[in-house]
N, C-alpha and C positions, 0 to 999 in steps of 0.2 A: 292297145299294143298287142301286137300277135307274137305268137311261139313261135320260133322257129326250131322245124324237126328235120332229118337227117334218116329218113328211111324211106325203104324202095316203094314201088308201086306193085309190087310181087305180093302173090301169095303168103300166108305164113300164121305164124303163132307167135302172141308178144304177153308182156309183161309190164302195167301201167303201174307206176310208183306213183303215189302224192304223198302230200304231208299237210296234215291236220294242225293248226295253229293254238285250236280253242276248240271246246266242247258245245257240241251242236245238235242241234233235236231236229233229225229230218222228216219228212213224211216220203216212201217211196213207193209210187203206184200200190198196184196190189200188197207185197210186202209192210205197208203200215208204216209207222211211226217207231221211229229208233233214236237211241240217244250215242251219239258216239262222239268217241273221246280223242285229246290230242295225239297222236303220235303219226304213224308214217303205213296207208294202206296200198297193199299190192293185188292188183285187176288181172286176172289171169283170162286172155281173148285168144280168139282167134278171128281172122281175114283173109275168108276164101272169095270174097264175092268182087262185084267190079271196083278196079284199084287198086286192091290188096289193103297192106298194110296202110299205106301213105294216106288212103281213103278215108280210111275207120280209125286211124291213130288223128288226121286230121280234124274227123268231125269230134272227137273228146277235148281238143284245145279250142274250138270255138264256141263261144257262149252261142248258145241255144233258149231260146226263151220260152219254149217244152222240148222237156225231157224225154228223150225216145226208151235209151235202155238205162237199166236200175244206176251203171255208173255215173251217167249224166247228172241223176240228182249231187252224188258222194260234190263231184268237179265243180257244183254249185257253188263249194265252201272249201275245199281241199285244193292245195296248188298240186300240179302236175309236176314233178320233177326228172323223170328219167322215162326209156321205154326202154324195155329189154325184147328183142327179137331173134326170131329164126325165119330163114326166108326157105318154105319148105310144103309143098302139094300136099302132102300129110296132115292131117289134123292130131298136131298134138296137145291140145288144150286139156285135155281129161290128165292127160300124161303129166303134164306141169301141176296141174290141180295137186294131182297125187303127192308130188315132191313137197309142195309149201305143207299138204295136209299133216306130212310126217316132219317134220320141220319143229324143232322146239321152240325156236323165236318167236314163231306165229298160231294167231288164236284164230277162229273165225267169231268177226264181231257181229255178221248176220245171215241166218241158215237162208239156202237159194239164192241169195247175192248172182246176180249172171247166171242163173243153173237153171232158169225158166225153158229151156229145149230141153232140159233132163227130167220128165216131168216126173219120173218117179225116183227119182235121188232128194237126197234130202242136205247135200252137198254145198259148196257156196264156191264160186269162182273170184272172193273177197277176203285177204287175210289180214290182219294189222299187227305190228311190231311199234315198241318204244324205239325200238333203237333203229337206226337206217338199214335196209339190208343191203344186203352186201354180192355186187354184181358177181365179182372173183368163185364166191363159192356157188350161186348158183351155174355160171359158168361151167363150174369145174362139174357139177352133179351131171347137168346135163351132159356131158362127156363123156363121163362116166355109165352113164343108163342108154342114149343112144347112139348108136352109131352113122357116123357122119353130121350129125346135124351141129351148126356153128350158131352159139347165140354171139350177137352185136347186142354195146350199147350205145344211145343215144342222149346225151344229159340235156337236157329242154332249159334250153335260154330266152333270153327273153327280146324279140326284135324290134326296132325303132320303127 
């Protein structure tokens, strides 16, 4: 059974939600061996290359039998539940990064998560929350911090 997703073939910057069922000992690439735990982790990308979003949010809902980048291992064992985007030539993944980092709901469960082209940050484009978060307020943040740019969401169902 495939997802079915609802975003463009543009450009842009997103926001990958899953949710973790049960606690899981992954091995990822270089990163190593981590144990992480049930609740609900948020992927902070970006999709400037061919297709855009619609490319790179598609290759995360199809089962892959190797894993390319560190999220494919987490999607192993996490359902995909939402994607939050902005359809926008700008790269603002750093920029997002920064909102979750300051963000009390969320911890980072593993350092460099996604931050392998940052080779000297010690950062992680991977946060996790018990609790769902919550579309409305990063909406509203981003609104707040930049000008013009609209995030959409997308909730991931599941297609026949």
């Amino acid at each position: 059974m495939k997802t079915a997703i609802d975003v463009p073939d543009a450009r842009g910057t997103y926001v990958l939600i899953a949710w973790l069922a049960q606690t899981r000992r992954l091995e990822i690439g270089s990163l190593g061996a981590h144990e992480i735990t049930p609740g609900f982790y948020v992927y902070v990308g970006s999709a400037h290359g061919e297709g855009g979003l619609q490319a790179r949010v598609g290759h995360y809902l199809e089962s892959t039998a190797e894993p390319h980048w560190h999220i494919d291992y987490l999607l192993q064992c996490a359902e995909p539940t939402e994607i939050w985007f902005a359809v926008d030539d700008a790269k603002l993944e750093r920029d997002w990064v920064e909102l979750f980092e300051s963000a009390k709901q969320f911890r980072v469960p593993i350092r460099r998560f996604g931050a392998s082209d940052y080779h000297r940050s010690r950062s992680s484009h991977l946060f996790y929350s018990k609790r769902p978060p919550s579309f409305r307020c990063f909406q509203e943040q981003v609104l707040q911090t930049f000008d013009g740019i609209e995030v959409r969401q997308c909730v991931l169902t599941k297609a026949d």
